[in-house]
C-alpha positions as CSV (number, residue, x, y, z in Angstrom):
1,X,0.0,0.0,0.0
2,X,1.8,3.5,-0.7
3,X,2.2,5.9,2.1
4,X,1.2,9.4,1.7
5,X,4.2,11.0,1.9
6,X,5.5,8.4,-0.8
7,X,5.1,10.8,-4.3
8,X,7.4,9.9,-7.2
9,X,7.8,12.7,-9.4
10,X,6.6,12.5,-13.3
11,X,9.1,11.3,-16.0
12,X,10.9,14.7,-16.9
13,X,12.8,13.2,-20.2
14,X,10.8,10.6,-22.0
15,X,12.5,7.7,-24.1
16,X,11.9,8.5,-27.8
17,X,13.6,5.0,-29.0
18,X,10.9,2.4,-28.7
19,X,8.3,4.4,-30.7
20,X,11.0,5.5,-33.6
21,X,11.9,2.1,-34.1
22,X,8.2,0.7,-34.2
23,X,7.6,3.5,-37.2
24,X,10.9,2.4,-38.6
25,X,10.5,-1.4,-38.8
26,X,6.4,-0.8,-40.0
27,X,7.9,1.7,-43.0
28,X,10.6,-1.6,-43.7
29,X,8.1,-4.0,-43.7
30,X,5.6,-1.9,-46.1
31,X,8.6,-1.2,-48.3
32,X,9.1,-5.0,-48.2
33,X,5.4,-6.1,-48.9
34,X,5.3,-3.2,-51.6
35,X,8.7,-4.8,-53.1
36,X,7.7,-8.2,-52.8
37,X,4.0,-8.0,-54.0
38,X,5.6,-6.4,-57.2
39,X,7.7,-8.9,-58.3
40,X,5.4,-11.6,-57.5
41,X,2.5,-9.5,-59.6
42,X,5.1,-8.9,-62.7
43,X,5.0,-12.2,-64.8
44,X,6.0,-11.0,-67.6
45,X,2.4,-10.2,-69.2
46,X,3.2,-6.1,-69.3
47,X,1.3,-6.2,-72.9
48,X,-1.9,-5.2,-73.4
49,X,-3.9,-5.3,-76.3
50,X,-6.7,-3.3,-77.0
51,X,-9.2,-4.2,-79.5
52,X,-12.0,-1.2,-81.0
53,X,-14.6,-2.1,-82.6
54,X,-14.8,-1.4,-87.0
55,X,-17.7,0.6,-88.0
56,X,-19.6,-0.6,-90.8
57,X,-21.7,1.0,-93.1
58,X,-25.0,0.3,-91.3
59,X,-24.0,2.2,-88.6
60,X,-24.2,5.6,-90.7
61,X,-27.6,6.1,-92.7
């Protein structure tokens, strides 16, 4: 049980290392996915055809 007279004073200088290095190692591991989702998605079919339709001649009166 804590005594009355027993007061710890807040933290004055606060640790900045453990949340820099959770943002650093979630940017590495989007980089990663972003990387690694790319080269799995690239199989080599980059070419795309496209196909438009002919007009005839009953299209225009």
């Amino acid at each position: 049980m804590r005594e009355r007279d027993d007061f710890v004073p807040p933290e004055q200088r606060a640790s900045t290392g453990l949340p820099l290095s959770v943002m650093l190692l979630s940017m590495l591991t989007i980089i990663l996915y972003l990387i690694v989702g790319g080269v799995i998605s690239n199989n080599g079919s980059g070419v795309v055809a496209v196909y438009v339709p002919q007009q005839t001649d009953a299209e225009h009166p």
